[in-house]
C-alpha positions as a Markdown table, in Angstrom:
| # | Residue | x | y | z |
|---|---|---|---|---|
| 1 | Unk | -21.7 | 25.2 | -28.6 |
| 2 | Unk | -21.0 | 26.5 | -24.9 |
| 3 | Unk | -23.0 | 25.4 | -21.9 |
| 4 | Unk | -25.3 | 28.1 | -20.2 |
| 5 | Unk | -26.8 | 27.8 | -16.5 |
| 6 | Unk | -29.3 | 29.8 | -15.3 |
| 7 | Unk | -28.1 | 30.4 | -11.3 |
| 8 | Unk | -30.9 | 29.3 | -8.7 |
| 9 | Unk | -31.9 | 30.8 | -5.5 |
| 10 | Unk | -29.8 | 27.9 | -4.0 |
| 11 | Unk | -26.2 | 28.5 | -5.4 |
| 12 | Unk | -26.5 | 32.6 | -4.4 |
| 13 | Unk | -23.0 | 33.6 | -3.4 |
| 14 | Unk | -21.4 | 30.7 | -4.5 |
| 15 | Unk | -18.1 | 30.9 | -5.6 |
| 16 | Unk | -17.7 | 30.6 | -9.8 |
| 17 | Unk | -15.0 | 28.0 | -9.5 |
| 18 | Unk | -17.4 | 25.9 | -7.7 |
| 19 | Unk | -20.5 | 26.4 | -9.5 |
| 20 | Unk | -19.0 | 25.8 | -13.0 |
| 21 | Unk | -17.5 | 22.5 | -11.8 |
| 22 | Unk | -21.0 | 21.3 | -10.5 |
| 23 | Unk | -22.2 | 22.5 | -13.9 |
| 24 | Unk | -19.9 | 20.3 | -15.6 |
| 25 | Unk | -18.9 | 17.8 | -13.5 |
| 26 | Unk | -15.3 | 18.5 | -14.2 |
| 27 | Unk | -12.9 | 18.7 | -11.3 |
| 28 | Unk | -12.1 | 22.3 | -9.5 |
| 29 | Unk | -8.5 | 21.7 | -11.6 |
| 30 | Unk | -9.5 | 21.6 | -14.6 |
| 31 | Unk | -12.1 | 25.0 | -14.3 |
| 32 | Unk | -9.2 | 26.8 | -12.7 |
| 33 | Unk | -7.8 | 26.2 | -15.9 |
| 34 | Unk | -11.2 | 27.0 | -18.1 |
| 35 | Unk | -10.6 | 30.5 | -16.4 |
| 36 | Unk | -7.5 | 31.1 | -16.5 |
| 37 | Unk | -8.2 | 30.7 | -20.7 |
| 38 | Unk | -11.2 | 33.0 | -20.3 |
| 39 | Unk | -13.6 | 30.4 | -21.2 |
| 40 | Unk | -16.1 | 31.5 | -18.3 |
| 41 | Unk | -18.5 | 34.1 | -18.9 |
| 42 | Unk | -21.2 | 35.4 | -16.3 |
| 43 | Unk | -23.6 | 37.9 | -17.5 |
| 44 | Unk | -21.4 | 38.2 | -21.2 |
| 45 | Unk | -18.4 | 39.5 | -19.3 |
| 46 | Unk | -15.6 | 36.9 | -19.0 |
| 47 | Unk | -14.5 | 36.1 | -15.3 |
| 48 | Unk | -10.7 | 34.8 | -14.4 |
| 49 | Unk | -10.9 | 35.1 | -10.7 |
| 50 | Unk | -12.0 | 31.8 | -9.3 |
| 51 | Unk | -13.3 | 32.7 | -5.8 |
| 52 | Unk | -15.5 | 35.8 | -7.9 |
| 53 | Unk | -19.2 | 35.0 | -6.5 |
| 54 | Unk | -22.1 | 34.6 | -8.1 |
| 55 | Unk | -25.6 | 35.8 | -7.6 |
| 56 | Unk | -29.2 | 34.3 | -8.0 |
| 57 | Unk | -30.3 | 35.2 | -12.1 |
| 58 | Unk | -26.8 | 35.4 | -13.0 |
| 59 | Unk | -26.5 | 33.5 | -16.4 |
| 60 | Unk | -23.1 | 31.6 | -16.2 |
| 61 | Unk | -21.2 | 30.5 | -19.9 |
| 62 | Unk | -18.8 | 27.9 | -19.9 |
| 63 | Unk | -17.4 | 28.2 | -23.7 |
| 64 | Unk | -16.6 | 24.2 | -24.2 |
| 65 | Unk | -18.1 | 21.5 | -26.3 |
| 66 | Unk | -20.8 | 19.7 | -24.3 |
| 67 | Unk | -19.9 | 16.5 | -25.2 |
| 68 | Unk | -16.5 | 17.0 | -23.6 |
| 69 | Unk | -18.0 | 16.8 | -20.4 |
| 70 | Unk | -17.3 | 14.0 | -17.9 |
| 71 | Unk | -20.0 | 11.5 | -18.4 |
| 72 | Unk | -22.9 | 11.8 | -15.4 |
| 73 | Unk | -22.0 | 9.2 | -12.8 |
| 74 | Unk | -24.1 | 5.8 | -12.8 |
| 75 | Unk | -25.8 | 4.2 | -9.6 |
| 76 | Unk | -24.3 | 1.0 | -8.3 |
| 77 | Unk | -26.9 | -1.1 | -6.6 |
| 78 | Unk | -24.4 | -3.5 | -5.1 |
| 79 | Unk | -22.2 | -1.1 | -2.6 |
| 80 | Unk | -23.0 | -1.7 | 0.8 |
| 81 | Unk | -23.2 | 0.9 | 3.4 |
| 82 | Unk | -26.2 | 1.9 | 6.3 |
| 83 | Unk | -28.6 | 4.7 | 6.0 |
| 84 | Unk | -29.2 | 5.6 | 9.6 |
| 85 | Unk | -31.1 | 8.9 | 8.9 |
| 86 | Unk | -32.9 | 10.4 | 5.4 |
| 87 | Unk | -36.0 | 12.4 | 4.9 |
| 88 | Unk | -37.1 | 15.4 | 2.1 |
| 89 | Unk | -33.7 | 17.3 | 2.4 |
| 90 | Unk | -30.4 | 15.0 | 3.9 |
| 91 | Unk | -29.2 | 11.9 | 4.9 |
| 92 | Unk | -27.3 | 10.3 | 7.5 |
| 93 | Unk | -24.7 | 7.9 | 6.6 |
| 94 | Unk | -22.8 | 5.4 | 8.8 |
| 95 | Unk | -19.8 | 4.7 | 6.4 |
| 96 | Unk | -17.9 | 1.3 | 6.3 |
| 97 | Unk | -14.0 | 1.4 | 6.6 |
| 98 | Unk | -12.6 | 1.0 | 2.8 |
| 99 | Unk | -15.2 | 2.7 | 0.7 |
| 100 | Unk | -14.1 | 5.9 | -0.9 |
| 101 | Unk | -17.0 | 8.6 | -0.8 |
| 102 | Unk | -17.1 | 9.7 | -4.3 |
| 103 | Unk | -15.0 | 8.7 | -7.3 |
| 104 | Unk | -11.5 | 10.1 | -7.9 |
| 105 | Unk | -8.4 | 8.5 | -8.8 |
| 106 | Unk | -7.9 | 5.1 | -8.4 |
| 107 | Unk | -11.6 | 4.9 | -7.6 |
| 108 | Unk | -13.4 | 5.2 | -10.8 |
| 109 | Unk | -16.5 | 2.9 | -9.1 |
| 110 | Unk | -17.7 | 1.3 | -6.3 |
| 111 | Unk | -18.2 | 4.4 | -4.4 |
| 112 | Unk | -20.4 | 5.7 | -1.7 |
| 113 | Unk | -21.9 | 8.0 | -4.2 |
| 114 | Unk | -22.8 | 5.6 | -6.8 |
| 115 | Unk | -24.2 | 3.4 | -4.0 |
| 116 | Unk | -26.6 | 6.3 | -3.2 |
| 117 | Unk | -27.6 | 7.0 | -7.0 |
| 118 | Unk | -28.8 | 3.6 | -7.1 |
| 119 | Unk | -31.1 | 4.1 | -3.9 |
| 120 | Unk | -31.9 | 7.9 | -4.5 |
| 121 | Unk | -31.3 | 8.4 | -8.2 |
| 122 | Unk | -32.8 | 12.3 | -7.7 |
| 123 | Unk | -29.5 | 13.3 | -5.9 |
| 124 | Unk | -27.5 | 12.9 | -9.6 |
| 125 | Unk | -29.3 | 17.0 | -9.1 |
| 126 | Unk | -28.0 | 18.1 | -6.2 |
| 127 | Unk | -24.0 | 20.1 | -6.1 |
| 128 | Unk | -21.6 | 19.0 | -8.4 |
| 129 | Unk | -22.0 | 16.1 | -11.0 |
| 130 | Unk | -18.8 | 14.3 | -9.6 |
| 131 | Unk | -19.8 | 14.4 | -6.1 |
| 132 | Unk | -23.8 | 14.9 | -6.5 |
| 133 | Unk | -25.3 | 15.3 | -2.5 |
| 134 | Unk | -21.6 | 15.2 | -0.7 |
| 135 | Unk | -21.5 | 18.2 | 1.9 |
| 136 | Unk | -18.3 | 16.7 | 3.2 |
| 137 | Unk | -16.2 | 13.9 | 3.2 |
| 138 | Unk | -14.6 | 10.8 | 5.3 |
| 139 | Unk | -11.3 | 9.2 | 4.2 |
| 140 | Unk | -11.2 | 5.8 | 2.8 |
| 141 | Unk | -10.1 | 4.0 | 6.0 |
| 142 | Unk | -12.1 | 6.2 | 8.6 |
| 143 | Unk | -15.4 | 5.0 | 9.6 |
| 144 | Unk | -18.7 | 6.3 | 10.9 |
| 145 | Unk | -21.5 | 9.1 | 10.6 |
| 146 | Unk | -21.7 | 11.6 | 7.7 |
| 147 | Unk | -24.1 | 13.9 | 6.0 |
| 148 | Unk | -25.3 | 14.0 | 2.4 |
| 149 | Unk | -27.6 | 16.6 | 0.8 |
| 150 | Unk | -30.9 | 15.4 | -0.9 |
| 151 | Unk | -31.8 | 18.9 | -2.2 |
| 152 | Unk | -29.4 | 21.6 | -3.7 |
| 153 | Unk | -31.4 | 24.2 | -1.2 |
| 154 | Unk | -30.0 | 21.7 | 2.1 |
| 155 | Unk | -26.8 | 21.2 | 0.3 |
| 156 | Unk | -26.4 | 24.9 | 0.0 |
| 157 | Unk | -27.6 | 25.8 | 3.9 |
| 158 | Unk | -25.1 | 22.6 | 5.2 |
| 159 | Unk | -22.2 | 23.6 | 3.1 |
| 160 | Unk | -22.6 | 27.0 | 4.9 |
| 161 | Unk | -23.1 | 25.1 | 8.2 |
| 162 | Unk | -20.2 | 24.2 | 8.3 |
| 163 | Unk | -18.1 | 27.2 | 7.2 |
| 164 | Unk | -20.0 | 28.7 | 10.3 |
| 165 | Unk | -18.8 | 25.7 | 12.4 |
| 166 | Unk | -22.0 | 24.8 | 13.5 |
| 167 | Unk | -22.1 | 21.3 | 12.9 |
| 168 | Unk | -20.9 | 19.4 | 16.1 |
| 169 | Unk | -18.7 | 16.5 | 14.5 |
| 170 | Unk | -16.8 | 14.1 | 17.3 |
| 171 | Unk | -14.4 | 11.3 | 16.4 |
| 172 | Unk | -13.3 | 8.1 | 18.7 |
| 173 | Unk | -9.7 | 7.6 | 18.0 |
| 174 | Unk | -6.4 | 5.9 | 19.5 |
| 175 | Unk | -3.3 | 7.4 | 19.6 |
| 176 | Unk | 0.4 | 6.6 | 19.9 |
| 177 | Unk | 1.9 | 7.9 | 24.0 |
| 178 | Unk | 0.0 | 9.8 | 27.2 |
| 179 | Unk | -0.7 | 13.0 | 26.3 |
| 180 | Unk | 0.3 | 15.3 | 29.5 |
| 181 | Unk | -2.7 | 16.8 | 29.0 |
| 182 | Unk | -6.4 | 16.0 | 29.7 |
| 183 | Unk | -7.6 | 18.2 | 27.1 |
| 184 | Unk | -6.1 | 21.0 | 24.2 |
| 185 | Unk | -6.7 | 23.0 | 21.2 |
| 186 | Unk | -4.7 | 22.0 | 18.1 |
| 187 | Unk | -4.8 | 25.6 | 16.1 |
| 188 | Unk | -2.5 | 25.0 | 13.0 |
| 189 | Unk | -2.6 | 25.7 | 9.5 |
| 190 | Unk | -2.7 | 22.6 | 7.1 |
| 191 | Unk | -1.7 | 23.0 | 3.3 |
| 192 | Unk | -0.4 | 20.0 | 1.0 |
| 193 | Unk | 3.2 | 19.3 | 0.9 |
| 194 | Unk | 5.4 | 20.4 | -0.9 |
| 195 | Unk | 6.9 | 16.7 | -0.9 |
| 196 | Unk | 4.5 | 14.0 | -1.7 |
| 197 | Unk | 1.2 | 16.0 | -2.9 |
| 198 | Unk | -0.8 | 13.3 | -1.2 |
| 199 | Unk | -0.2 | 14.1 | 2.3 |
| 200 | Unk | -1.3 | 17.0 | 4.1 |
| 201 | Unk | 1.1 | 18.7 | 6.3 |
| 202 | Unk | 1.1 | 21.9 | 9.0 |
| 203 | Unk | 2.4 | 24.9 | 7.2 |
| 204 | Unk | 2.0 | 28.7 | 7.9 |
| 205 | Unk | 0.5 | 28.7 | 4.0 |
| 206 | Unk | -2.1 | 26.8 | 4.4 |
| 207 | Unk | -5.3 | 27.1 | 5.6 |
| 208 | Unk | -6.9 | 27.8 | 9.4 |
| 209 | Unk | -7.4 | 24.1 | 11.3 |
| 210 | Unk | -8.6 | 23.9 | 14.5 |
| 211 | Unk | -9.2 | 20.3 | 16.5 |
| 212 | Unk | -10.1 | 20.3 | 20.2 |
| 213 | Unk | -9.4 | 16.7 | 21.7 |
| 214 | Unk | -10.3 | 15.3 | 25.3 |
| 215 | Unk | -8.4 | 12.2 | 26.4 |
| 216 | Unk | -11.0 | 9.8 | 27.2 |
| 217 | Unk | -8.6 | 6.4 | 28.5 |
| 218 | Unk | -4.8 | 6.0 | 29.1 |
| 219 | Unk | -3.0 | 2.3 | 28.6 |
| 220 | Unk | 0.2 | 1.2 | 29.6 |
| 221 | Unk | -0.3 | -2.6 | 28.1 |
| 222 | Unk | 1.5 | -3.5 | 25.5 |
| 223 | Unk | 2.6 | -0.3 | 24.9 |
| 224 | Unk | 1.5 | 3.3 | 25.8 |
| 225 | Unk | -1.8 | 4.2 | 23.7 |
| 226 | Unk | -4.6 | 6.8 | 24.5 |
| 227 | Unk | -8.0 | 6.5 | 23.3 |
| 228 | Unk | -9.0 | 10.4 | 22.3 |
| 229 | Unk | -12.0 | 12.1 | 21.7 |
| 230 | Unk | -11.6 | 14.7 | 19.2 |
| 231 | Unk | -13.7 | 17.4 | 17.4 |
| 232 | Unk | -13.2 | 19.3 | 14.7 |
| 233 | Unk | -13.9 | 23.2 | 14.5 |
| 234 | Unk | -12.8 | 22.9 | 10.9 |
| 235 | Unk | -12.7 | 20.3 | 7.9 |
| 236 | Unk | -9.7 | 20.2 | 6.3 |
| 237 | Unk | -8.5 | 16.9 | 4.4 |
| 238 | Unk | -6.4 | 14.8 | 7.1 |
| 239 | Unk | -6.8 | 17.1 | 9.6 |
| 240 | Unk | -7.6 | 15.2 | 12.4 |
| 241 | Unk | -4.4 | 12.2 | 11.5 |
| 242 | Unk | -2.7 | 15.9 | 11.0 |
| 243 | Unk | -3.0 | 17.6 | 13.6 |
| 244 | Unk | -2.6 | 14.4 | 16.0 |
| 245 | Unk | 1.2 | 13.4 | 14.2 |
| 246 | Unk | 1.7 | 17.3 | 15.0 |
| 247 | Unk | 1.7 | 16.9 | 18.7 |
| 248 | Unk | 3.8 | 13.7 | 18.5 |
| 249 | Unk | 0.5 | 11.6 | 19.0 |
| 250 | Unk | -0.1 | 9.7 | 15.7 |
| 251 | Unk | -3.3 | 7.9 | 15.0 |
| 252 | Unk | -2.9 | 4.2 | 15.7 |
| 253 | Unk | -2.7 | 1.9 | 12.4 |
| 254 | Unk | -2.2 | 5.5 | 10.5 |
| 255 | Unk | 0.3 | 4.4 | 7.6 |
| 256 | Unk | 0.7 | 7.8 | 5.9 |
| 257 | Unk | 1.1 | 9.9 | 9.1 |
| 258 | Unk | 4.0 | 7.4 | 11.6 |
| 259 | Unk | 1.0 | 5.8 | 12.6 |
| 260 | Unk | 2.1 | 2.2 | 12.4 |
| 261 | Unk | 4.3 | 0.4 | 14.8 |
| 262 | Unk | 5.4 | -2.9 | 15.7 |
| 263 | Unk | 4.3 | -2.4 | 19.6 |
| 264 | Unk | 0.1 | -3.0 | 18.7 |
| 265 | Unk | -1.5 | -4.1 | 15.3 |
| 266 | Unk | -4.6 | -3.1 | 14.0 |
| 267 | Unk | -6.3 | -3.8 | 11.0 |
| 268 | Unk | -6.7 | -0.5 | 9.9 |
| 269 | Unk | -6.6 | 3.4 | 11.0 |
| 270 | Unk | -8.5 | 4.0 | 14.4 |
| 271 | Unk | -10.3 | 6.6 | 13.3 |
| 272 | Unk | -14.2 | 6.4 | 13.5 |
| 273 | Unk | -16.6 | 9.4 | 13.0 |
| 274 | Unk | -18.9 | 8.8 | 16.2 |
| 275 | Unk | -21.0 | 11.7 | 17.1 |
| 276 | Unk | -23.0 | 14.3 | 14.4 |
| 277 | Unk | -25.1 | 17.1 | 15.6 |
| 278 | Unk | -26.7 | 19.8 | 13.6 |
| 279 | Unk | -30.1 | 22.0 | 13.7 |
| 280 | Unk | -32.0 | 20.8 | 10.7 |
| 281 | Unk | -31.3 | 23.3 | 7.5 |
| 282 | Unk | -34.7 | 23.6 | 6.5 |
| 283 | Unk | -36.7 | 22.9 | 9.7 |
| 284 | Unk | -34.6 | 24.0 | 12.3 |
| 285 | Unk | -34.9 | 20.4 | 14.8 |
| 286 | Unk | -31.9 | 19.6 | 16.3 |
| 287 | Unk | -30.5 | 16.4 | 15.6 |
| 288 | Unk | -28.2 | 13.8 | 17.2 |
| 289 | Unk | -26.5 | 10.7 | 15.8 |
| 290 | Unk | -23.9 | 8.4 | 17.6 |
| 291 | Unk | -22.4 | 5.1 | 16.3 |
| 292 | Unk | -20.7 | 3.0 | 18.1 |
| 293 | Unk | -17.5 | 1.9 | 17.3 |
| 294 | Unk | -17.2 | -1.3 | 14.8 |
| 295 | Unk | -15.8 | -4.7 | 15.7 |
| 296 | Unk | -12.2 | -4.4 | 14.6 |
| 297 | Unk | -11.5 | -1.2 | 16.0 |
| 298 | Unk | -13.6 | -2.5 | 19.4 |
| 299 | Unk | -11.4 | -5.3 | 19.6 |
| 300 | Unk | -8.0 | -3.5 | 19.2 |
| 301 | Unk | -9.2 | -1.3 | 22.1 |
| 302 | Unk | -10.5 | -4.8 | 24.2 |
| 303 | Unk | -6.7 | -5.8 | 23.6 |
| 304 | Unk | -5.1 | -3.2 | 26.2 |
| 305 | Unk | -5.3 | -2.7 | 29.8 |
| 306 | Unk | -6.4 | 0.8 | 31.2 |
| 307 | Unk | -4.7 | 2.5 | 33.6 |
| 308 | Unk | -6.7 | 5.6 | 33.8 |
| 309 | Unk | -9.1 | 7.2 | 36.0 |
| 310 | Unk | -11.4 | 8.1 | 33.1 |
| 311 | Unk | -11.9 | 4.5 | 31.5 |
| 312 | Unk | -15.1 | 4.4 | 29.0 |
C-alpha cells in the first residue's frame, strides 16, 4: 500500500525531493534513494530526477509501506527557549546556545521543534514531518533570533524569501586578528568536505555563499580580537564560521573551524543571530527584531580593552 498526496496550492513549484520527504518525514537521503529505485510516481508516471517540480493538483505516489514511515515527532513540554514574536502565520524565536533545532543525529529529543509541538501542536502540519514549521536553521552553539512557519502557505512564501534574499539576517560575532579592512564581501562557494563530512569547507563545487561583514570594535588586550558584524546574502550550513576561517579570521571559541586558542577563553562559539527583518509573507508589514547579546558572550566581550575608533 503506497502513500498518495494530493499537492496544495502551497507546495506549487516545489521541488519532488522535498515534497516527498515532508510527505513522509523521511530524510532528503533516503528519498534520493526512493527515486533513484523509481518508487515515486507523480501523475502515474515515475519520476527519478530529484529537483523535477511539482505543480498545485499534481497527485504524488510514494510506493512504500506506510508503516515504514518515521514515526510523527512528539512535543516536549519541558525545552526551554523564548518566543519573542507569533501570530496566525510565523514565529520569532530567540534560541538558547546548546539546543539543536530539530532532531537529527545524536539528537533524537530535546529539540527546539519538539519544544514548539508542545506549545503549538498544529505546526506537526506545516513542511516536512522531521522538521515541521523550520524555514531555516541555527547551529547548536549559535544563539539568537530565528523564524518558524505556523502555516504551510507562510512556510512556502518564507522559504522563497529567502532564496530571493530578502530576509535581512545580521549576526554579532568575535573573531580572531584586525581585519585590514573596515568592511568586505566574502563571495565563495561552500560544499562539504571531502575529509570529515561534518565540516563545511570553500570549494569551487559547492554552492554560491555570500557574507558581507562590517567591523564594529578592534582589541589589542589580551590578544588581538575584532567584534564583526556580519550578514548573510545566503544560508548555507556553517557559512558564516566558513567564510570567517576563509579570510584567516576564525570565529572566537569556534572548535571545528581553528576557532579556539589559548590567548582568550570563552564558553562557547561567539556567534549570536542579532538582527531579523522581513516584510510579513501574508500581510506585507515589515518587521524588526534585535536581541541583545547573552551573558556569556557579553562578558567575554567586557573582558578586552578596545582600541578602536568605532567602539559599540
Amino acid at each position: 500500500m503506497a502513500i498518495v498526496e494530493t499537492i496544495p496550492a502551497p507546495l506549487d513549484g516545489e521541488r519532488i525531493d522535498r515534497v516527498v520527504a515532508m510527505i513522509t518525514g523521511a530524510s532528503r537521503t533516503r528519498v534520493t534513494d526512493w527515486l533513484a529505485e523509481g518508487l515515486v510516481q507523480v501523475n502515474d508516471k515515475v519520476i527519478t530526477t530529484r529537483s523535477r517540480r511539482i505543480v498545485e493538483g499534481d497527485v504524488v505516489i510514494v510506493d512504500i509501506d506506510p508503516d515504514l514511515a518515521p514515526e510523527p515527532l512528539v512535543g516536549e513540554p519541558d525545552v526551554d527557549f523564548t518566543i519573542v514574536y507569533v501570530d496566525d502565520d510565523l514565529f520569532v524565536i530567540d534560541k538558547p546556545a546548546g539546543l539543536v533545532v530539530h532532531p537529527g543525529a545524536g539528537n533524537a529529543t530535546g529539540t527546539l521543534v519538539q519544544g514548539m509541538l508542545a506549545r503549538y501542536p498544529e505546526i506537526a502540519e506545516v513542511g516536512e514531518p522531521s522538521r515541521p514549521g523550520v524555514v531555516h536553521r541555527l547551529d547548536k552553539d549559535t544563539s539568537g533570533l530565528m523564524l518558524m512557519a505556523r502555516t504551510n502557505e507562510a512556510q512556502a512564501e518564507l522559504s522563497g524569501m529567502l532564496a530571493d534574499h530578502v530576509i535581512e539576517r545580521r549576526y554579532l560575532t568575535l573573531v580572531w586578528g584586525n581585519p585590514q579592512s573596515g568592511s568586505g564581501l566574502v563571495d565563495a562557494p561552500i560544499g562539504r568536505s571531502a575529509r570529515e563530512p561534518t565540516k563545511m569547507v570553500v570549494s569551487a563545487q559547492g554552492k554560491e555563499a555570500r557574507t558581507r561583514y562590517t567591523v564594529l570594535s578592534m582589541f589589542t588586550e589580551p590578544t588581538k580580537v575584532a567584534l564583526v558584524e556580519c550578514q548573510l546574502e545566503t544560508g548555507r550550513t556553517h557559512q558564516i564560521r566558513v567564510h570567517m576561517a576563509a579570510i584567516d579570521h576564525p570565529i572566537v571559541g569556534d572548535d571545528k573551524y581553528r576557532g579556539v586558542r589559548k590567548d582568550l577563553d570563552s564558553p562557547r562559539m561567539v556567534l549570536h543571530s542579532a538582527v531579523l527583518e522581513f516584510d510579513h509573507p501574508i500581510s506585507g508589514e515589515r518587521l524588526a527584531f534585535t536581541s541583545e547579546l547573552p551573558a556569556d558572550l557579553a562578558a567575554v566581550i567586557a573582558q578586552l580593552k578596545d582600541d578602536s575608533p568605532k567602539a559599540v
